[in-house]
N, CA, C and O atoms as a GROMACS GRO file, in nm:
protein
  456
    1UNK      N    1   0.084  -0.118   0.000
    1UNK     CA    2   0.000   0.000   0.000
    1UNK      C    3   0.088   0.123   0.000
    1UNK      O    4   0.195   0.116   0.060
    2UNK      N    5   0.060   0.220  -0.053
    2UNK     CA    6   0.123   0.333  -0.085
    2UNK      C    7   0.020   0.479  -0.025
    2UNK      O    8  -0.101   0.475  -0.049
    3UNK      N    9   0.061   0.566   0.030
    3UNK     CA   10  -0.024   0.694   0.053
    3UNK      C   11   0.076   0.812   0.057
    3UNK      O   12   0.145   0.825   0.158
    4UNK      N   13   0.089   0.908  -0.058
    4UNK     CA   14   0.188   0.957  -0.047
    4UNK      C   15   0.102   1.086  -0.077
    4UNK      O   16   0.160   1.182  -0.027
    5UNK      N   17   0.036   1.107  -0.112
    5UNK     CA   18  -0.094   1.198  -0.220
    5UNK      C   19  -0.136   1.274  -0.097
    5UNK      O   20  -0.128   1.244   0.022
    6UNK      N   21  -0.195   1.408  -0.174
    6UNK     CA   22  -0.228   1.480  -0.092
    6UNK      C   23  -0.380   1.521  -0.048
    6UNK      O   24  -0.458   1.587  -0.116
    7UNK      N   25  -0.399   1.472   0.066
    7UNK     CA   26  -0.558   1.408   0.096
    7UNK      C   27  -0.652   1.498   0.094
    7UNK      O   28  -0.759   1.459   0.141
    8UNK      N   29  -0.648   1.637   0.043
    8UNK     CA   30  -0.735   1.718   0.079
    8UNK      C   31  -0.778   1.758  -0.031
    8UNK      O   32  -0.861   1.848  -0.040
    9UNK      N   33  -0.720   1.686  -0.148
    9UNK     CA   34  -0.818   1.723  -0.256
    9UNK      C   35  -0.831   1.591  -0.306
    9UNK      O   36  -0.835   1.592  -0.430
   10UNK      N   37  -0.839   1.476  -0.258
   10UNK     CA   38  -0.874   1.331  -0.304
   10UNK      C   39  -1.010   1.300  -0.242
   10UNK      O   40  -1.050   1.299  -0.126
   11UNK      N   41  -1.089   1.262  -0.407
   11UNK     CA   42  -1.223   1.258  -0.398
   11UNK      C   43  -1.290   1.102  -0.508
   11UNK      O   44  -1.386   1.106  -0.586
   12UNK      N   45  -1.206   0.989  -0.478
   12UNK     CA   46  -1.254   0.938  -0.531
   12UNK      C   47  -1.215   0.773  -0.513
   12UNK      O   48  -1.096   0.761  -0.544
   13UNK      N   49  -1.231   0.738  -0.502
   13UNK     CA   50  -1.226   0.564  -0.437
   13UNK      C   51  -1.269   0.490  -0.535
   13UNK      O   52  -1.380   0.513  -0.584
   14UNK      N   53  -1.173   0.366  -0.591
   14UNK     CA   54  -1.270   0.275  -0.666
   14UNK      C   55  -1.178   0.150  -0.625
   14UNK      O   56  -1.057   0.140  -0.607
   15UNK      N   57  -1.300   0.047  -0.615
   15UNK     CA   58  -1.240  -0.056  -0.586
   15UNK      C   59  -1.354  -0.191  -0.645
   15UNK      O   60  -1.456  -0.153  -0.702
   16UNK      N   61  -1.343  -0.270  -0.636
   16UNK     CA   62  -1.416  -0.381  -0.650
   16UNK      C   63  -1.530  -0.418  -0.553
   16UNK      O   64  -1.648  -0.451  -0.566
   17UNK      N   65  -1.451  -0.401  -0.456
   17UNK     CA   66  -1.572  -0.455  -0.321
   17UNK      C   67  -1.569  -0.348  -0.220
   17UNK      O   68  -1.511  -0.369  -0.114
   18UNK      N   69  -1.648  -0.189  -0.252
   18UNK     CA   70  -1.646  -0.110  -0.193
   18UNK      C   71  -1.714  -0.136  -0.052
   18UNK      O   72  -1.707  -0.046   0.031
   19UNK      N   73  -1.800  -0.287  -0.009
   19UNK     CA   74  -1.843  -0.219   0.144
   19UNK      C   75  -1.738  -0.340   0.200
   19UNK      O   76  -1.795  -0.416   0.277
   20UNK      N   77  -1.632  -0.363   0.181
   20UNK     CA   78  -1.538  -0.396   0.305
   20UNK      C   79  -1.491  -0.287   0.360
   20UNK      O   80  -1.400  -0.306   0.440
   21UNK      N   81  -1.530  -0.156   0.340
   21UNK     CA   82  -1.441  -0.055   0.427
   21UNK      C   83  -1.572  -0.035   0.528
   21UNK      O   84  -1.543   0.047   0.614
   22UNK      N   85  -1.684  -0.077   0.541
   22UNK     CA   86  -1.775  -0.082   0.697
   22UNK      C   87  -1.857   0.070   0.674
   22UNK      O   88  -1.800   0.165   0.621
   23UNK      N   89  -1.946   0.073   0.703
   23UNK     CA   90  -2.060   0.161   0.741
   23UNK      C   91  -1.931   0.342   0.767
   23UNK      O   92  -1.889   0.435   0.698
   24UNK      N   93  -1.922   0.295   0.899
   24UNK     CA   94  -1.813   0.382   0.895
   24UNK      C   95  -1.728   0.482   0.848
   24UNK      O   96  -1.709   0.593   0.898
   25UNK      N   97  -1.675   0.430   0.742
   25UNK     CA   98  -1.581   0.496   0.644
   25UNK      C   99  -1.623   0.559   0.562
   25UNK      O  100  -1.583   0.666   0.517
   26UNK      N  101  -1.796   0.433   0.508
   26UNK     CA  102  -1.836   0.481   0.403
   26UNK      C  103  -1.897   0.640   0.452
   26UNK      O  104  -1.884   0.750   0.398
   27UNK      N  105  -1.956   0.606   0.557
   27UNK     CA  106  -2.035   0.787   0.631
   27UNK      C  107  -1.934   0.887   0.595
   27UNK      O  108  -1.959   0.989   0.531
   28UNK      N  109  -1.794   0.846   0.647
   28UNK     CA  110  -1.714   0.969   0.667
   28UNK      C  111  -1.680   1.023   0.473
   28UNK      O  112  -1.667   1.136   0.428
   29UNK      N  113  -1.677   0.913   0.413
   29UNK     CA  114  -1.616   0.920   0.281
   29UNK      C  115  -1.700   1.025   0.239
   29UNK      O  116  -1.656   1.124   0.180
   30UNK      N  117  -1.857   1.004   0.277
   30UNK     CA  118  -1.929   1.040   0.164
   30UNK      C  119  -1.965   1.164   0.265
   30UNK      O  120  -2.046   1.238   0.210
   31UNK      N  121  -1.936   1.202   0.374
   31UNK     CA  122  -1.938   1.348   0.412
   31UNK      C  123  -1.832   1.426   0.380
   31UNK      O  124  -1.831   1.547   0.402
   32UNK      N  125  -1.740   1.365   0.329
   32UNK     CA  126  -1.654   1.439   0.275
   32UNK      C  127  -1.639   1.444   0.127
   32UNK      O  128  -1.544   1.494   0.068
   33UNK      N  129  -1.758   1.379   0.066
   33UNK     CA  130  -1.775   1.408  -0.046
   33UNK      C  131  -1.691   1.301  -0.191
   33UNK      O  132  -1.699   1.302  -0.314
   34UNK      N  133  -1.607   1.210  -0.075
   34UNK     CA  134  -1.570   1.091  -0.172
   34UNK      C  135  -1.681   1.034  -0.235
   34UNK      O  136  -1.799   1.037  -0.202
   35UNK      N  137  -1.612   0.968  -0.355
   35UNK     CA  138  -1.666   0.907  -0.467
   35UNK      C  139  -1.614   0.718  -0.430
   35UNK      O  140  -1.504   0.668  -0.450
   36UNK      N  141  -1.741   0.649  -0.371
   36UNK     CA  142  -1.653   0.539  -0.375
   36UNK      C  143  -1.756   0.456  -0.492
   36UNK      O  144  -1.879   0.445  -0.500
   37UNK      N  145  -1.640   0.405  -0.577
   37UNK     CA  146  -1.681   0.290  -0.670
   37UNK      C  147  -1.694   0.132  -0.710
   37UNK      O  148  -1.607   0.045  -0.702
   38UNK      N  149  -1.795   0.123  -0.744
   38UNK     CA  150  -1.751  -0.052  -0.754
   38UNK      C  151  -1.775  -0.087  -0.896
   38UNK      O  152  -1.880  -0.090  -0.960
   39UNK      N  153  -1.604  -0.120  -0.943
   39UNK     CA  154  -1.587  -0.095  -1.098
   39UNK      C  155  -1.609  -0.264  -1.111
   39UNK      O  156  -1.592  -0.345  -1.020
   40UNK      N  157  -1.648  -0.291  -1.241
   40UNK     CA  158  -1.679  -0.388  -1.299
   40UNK      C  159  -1.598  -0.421  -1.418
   40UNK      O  160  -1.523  -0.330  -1.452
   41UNK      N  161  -1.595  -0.535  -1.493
   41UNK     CA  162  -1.570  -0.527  -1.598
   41UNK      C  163  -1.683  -0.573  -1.690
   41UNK      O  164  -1.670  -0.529  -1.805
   42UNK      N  165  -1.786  -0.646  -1.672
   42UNK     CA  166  -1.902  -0.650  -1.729
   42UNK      C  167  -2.023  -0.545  -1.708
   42UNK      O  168  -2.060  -0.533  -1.591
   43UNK      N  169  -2.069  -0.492  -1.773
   43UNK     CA  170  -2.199  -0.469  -1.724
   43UNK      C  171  -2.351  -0.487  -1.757
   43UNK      O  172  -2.446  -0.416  -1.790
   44UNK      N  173  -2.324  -0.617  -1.732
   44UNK     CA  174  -2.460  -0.706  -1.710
   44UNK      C  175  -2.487  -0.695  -1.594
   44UNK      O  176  -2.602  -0.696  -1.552
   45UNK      N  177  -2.347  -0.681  -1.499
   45UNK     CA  178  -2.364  -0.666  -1.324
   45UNK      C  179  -2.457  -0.586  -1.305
   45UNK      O  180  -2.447  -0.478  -1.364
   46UNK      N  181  -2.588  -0.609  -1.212
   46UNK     CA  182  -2.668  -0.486  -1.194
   46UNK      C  183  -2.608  -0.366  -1.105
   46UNK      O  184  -2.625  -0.246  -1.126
   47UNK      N  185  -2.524  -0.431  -0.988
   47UNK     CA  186  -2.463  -0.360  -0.869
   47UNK      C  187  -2.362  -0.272  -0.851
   47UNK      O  188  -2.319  -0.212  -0.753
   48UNK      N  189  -2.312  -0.279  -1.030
   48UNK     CA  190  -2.183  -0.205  -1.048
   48UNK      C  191  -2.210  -0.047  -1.028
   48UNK      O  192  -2.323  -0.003  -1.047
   49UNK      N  193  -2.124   0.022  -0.997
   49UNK     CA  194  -2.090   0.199  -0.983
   49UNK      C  195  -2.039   0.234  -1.143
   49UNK      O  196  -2.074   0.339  -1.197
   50UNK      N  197  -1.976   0.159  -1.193
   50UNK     CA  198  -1.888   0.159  -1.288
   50UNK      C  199  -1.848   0.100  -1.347
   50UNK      O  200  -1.789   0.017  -1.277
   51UNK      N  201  -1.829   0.068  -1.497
   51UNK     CA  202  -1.780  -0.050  -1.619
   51UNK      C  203  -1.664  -0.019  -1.684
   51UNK      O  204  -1.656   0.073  -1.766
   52UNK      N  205  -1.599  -0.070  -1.662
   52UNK     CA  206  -1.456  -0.075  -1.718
   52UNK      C  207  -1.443  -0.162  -1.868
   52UNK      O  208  -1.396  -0.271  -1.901
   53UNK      N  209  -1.528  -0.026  -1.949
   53UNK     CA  210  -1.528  -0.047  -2.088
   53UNK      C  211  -1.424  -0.110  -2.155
   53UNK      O  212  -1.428  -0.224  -2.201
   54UNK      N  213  -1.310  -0.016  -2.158
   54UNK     CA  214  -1.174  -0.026  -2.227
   54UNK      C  215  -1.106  -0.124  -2.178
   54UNK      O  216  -1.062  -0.204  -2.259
   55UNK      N  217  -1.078  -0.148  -2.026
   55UNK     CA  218  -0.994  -0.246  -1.937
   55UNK      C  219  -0.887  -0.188  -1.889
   55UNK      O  220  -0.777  -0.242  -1.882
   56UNK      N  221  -0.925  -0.019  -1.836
   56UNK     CA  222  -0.834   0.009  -1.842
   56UNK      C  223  -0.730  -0.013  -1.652
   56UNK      O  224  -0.614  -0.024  -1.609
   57UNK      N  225  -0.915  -0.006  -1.588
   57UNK     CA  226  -0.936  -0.110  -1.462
   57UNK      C  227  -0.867  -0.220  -1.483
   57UNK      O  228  -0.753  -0.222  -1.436
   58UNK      N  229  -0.903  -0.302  -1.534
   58UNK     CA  230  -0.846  -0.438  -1.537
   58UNK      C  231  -0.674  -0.430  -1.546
   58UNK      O  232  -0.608  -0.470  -1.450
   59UNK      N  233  -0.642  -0.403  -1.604
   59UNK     CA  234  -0.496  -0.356  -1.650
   59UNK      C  235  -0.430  -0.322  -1.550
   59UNK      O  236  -0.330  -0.384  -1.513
   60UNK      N  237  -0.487  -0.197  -1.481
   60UNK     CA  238  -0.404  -0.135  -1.380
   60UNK      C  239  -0.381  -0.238  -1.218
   60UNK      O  240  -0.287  -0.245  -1.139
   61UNK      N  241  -0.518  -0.306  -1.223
   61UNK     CA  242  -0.533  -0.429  -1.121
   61UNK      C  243  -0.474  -0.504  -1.168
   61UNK      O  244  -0.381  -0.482  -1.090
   62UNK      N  245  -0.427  -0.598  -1.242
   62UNK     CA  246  -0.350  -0.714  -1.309
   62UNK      C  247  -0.202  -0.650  -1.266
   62UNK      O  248  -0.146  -0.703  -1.170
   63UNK      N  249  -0.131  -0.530  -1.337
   63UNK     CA  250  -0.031  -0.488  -1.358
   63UNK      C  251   0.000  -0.436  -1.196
   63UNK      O  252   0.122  -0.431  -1.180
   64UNK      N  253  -0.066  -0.400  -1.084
   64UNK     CA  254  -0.011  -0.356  -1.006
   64UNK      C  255  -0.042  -0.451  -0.816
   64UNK      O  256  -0.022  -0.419  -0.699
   65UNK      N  257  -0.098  -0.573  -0.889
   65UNK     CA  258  -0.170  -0.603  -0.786
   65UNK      C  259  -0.277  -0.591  -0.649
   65UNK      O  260  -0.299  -0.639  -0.537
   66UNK      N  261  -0.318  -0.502  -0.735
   66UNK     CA  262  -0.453  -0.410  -0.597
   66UNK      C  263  -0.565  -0.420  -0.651
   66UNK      O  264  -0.601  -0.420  -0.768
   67UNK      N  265  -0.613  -0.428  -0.562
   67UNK     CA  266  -0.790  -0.413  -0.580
   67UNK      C  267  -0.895  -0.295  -0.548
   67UNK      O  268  -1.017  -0.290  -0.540
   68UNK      N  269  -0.787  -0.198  -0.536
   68UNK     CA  270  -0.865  -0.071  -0.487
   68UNK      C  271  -0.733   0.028  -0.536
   68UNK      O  272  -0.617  -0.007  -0.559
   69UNK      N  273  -0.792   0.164  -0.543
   69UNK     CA  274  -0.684   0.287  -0.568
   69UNK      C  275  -0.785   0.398  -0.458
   69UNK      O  276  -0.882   0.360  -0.391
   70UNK      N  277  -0.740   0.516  -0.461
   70UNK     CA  278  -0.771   0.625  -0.413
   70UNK      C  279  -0.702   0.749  -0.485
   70UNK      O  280  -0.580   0.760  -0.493
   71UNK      N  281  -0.784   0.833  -0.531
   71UNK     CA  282  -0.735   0.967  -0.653
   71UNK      C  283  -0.766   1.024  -0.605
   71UNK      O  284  -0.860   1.008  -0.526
   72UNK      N  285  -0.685   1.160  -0.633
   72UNK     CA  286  -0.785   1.298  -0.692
   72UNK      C  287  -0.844   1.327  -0.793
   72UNK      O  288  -0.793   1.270  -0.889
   73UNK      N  289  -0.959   1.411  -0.828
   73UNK     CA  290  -0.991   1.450  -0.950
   73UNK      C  291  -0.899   1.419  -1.052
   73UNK      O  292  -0.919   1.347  -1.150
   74UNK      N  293  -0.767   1.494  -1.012
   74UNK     CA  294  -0.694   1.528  -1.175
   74UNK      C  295  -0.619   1.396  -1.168
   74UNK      O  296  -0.511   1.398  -1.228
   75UNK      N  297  -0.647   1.296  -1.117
   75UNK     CA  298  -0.576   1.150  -1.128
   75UNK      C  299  -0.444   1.096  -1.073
   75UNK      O  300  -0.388   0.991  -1.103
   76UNK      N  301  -0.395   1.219  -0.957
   76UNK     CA  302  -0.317   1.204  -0.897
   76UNK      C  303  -0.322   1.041  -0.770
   76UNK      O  304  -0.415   1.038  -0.689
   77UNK      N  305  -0.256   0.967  -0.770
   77UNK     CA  306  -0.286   0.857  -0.698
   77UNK      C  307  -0.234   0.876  -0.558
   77UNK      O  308  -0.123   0.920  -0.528
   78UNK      N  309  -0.316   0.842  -0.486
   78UNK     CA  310  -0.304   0.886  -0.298
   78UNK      C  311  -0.251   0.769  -0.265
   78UNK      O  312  -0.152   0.757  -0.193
   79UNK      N  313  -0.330   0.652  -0.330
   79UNK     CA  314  -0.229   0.509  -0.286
   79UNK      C  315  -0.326   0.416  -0.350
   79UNK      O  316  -0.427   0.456  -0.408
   80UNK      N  317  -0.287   0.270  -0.338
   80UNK     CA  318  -0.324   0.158  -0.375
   80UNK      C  319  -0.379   0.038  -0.239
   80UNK      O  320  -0.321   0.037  -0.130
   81UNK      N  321  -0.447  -0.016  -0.257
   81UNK     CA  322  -0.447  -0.165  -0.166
   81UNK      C  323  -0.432  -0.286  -0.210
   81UNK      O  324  -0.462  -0.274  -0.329
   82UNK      N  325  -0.405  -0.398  -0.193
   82UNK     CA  326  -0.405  -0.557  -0.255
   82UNK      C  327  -0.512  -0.605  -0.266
   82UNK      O  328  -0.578  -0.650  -0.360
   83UNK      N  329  -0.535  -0.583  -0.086
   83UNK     CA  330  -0.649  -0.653  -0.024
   83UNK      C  331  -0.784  -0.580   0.078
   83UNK      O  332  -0.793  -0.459   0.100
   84UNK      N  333  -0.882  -0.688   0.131
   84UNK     CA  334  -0.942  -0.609   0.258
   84UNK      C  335  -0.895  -0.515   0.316
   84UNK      O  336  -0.920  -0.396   0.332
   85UNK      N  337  -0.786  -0.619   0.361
   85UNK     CA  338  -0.723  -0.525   0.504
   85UNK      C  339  -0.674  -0.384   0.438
   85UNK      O  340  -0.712  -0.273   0.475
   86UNK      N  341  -0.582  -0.410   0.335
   86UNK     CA  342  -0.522  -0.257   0.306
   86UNK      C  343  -0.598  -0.171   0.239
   86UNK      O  344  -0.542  -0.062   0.227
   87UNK      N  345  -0.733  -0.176   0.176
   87UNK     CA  346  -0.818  -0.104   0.165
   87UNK      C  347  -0.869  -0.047   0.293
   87UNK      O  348  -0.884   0.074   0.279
   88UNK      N  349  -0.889  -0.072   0.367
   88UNK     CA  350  -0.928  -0.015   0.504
   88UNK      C  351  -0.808   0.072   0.519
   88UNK      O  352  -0.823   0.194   0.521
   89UNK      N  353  -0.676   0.014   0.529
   89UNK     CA  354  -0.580   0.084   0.577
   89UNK      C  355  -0.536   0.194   0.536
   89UNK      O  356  -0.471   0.273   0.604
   90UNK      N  357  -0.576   0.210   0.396
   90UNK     CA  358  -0.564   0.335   0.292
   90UNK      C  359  -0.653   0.392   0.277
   90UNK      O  360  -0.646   0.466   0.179
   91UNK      N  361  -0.751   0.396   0.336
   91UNK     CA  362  -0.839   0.496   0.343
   91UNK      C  363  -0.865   0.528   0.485
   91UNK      O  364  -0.967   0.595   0.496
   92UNK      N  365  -0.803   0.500   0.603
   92UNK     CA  366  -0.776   0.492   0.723
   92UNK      C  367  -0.661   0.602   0.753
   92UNK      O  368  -0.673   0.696   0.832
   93UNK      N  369  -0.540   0.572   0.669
   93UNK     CA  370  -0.458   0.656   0.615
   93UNK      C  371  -0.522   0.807   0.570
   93UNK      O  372  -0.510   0.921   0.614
   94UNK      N  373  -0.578   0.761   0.487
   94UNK     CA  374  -0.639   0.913   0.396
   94UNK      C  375  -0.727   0.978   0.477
   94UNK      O  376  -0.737   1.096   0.442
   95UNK      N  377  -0.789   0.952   0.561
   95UNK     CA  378  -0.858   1.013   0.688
   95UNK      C  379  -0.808   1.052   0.799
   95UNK      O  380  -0.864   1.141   0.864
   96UNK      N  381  -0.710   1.001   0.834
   96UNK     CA  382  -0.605   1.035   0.921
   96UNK      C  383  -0.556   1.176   0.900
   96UNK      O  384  -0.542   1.266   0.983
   97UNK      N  385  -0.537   1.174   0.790
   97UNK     CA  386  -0.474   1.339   0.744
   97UNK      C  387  -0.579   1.468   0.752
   97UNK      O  388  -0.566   1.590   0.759
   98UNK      N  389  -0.658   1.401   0.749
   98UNK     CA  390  -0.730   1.510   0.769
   98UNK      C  391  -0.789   1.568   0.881
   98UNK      O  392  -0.817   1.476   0.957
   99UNK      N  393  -0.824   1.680   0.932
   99UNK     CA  394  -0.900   1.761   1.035
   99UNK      C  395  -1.007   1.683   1.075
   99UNK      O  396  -1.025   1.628   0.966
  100UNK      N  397  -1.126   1.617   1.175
  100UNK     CA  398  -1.188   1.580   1.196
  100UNK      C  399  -1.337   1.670   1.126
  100UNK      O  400  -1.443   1.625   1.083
  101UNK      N  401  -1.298   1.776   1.136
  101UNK     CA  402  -1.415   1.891   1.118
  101UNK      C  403  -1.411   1.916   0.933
  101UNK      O  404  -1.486   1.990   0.869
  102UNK      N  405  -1.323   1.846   0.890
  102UNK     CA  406  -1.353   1.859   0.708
  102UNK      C  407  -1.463   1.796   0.703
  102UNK      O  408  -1.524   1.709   0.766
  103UNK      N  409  -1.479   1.878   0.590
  103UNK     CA  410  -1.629   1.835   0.489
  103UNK      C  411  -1.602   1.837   0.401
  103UNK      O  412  -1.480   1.828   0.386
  104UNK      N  413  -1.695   1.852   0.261
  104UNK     CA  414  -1.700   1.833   0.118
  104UNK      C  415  -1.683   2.028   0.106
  104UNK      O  416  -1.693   2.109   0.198
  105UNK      N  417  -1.661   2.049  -0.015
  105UNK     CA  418  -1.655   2.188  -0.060
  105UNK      C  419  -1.772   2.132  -0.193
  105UNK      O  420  -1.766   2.043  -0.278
  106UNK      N  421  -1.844   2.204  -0.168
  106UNK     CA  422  -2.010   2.186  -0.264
  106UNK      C  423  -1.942   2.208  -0.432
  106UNK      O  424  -1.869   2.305  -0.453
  107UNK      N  425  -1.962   2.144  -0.506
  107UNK     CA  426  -1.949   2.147  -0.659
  107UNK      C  427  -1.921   2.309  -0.708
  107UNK      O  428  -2.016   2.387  -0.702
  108UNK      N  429  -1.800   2.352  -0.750
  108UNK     CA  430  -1.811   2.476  -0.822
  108UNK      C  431  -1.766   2.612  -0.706
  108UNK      O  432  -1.769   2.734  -0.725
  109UNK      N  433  -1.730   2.539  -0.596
  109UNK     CA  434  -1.702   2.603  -0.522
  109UNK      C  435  -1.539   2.654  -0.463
  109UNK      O  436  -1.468   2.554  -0.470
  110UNK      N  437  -1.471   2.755  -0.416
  110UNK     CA  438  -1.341   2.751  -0.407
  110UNK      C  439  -1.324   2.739  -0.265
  110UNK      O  440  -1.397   2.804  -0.190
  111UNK      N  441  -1.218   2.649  -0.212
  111UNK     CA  442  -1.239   2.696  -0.092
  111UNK      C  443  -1.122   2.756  -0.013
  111UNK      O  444  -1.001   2.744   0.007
  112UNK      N  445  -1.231   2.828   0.020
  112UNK     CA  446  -1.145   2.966   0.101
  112UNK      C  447  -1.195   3.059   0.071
  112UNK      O  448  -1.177   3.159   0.140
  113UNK      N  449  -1.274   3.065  -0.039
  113UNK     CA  450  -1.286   3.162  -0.121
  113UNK      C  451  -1.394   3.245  -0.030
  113UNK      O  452  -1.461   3.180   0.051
  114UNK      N  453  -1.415   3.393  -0.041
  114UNK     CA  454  -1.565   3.486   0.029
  114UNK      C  455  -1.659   3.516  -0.032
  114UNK      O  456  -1.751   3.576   0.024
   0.00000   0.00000   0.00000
């Protein structure tokens, strides 16, 4: 697992089996406005978030051994996981860094800005 990225503008989670990270995470993720995904490569899946048309999912999971990433918008990578456990741990990580009192900054918005 890797977390090197800078957590305060990472808004986006995709992984395969997004509820091993627990009730929990998911609350905090999505008060802070993360994007968590559950990429597919078919989509016949009804349950999928996301279809990994191209493969480009598939590829990056094959080639790097993880089953989950964590980005920013502009595709900067915060880190990777293998497994369960280090999916928790990397986004455990990525919460860690942050202020307890962050939230989401609403669509279109700057923040800081008056």
């Amino acid at each position: 697992m890797s977390g090197n990225g800078l957590p305060d503008d990472a808004a986006a989670a995709a992984c395969t089996r997004p509820i091993l990270l627990g009730p929990e995470r998911l609350a905090r993720l999505a008060e802070l406005g993360v994007l968590v995904l559950r990429v597919v490569d078919d989509s016949t899946t009804d349950d999928a978030d996301a279809v990994d048309v191209d493969g480009t999912y598939r590829e990056f999971w094959a080639d790097t051994g993880s089953a989950a990433l964590l980005a920013r918008p502009d595709h900067y990578l915060h880190g990777v996981a293998a497994d369960a456990a280090d999916v928790a741990d990397l986004v455990d990580d990525f919460l860690a860094r942050l202020p307890r009192s962050a939230v989401a900054v609403p669509a279109g918005s700057v923040a800081g800005a008056r």
